[in-house]
Residue, then its C-alpha position, 0 to 999 in steps of 0.5 A: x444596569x450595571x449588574x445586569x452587565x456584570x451577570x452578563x460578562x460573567x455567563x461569557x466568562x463561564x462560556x468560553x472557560x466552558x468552551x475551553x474545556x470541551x477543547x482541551x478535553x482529552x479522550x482516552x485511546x489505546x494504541x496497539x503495537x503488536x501485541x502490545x496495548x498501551x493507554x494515551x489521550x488526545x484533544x478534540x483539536x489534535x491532528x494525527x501528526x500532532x498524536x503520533x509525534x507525541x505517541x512515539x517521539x523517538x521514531x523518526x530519528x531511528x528511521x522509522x514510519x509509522x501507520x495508524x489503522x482504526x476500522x481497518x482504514x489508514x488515518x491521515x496525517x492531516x485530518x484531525x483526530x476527531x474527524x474519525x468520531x474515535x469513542x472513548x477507549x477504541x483501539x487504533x493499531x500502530x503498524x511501525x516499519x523502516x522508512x524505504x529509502x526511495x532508489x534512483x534510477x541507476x545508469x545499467x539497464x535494469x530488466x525492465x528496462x530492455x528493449x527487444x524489437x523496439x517493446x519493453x521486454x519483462x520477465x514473462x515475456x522472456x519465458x515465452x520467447x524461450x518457451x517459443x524457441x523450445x517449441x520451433x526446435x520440437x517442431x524441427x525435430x518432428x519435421x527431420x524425425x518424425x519416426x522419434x514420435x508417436x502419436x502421444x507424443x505428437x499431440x502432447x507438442x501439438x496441445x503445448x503449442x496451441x497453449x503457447x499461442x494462446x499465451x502469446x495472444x494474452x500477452x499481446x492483449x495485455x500489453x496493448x491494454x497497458x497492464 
């Protein structure tokens, strides 16, 4: 009995050391940077944090924010390393960037912020109104001397209207769509 228990505590010992193995097991990866290549591993039980603060550990006291790309997909943070089934010796591409400090609000009106007419006034907006008032002075002007155009002329402000109209409509459309 007693060696039929020994051989039995012996295989779960053989097990777990078996166990542990397959989890501290490393797979080979390359790291691109640029047009740099460089060789590193990873354990199936590494999350990608834990990957890149190992990778490059001087990052984020430079102010630096690196991405993971592997198959043109982002790998995130939180998963685990092996949750990407990574073969041996893939590539995943490390795009390093400056980390952008977010802006507050600032108390001066920034141009989106405008208002004319009660509505958000953007930069587009803005174009066709000055466009429109550019177009009502033409207008104006053929109304008082109409001998100062011909007729290319006259059709050329008459087709440029129209256009303007036809912006304006889309402009309207789109902005009661919220776009």
């Amino acid at each position: 009995m007693e060696r039929e228990e020994w051989e039995l505590v012996v295989k779960q010992d053989k097990k777990e050391e078996q166990e542990m193995n397959e989890q501290e097991e490393e797979i080979p990866i390359r790291v691109r940077v640029g047009e740099q290549l460089y060789a590193h591993a990873f354990t199936k039980n590494d999350s990608v944090q834990e990957f890149v603060d190992r990778v490059f550990p001087m990052l984020k006291e430079d102010g630096k924010r690196v991405r993971m790309i592997y198959k043109g997909g982002l790998l995130e943070f939180t998963k685990l390393m092996m949750q990407y089934n990574f073969e041996p010796d893939d590539v995943i591409h490390a795009i390093i960037t400056d980390i952008v400090p977010e802006t507050t609000q600032s108390s001066t009106s920034s141009p989106s912020n405008e208002m004319l007419f009660g509505m958000p006034l953007r930069a587009a907006d803005a174009l066709l109104l000055f466009t429109g008032i550019i177009l009502l002075a033409l207008w104006f002007v053929y109304g008082n001397y109409p001998q100062s155009f011909n007729a290319v002329s006259f059709l050329m402000l008459l087709s440029l209207s129209g256009f303007h109209a036809y912006c304006v409509y889309c402009a309207f459309i789109l902005s009661n769509l919220g776009r």
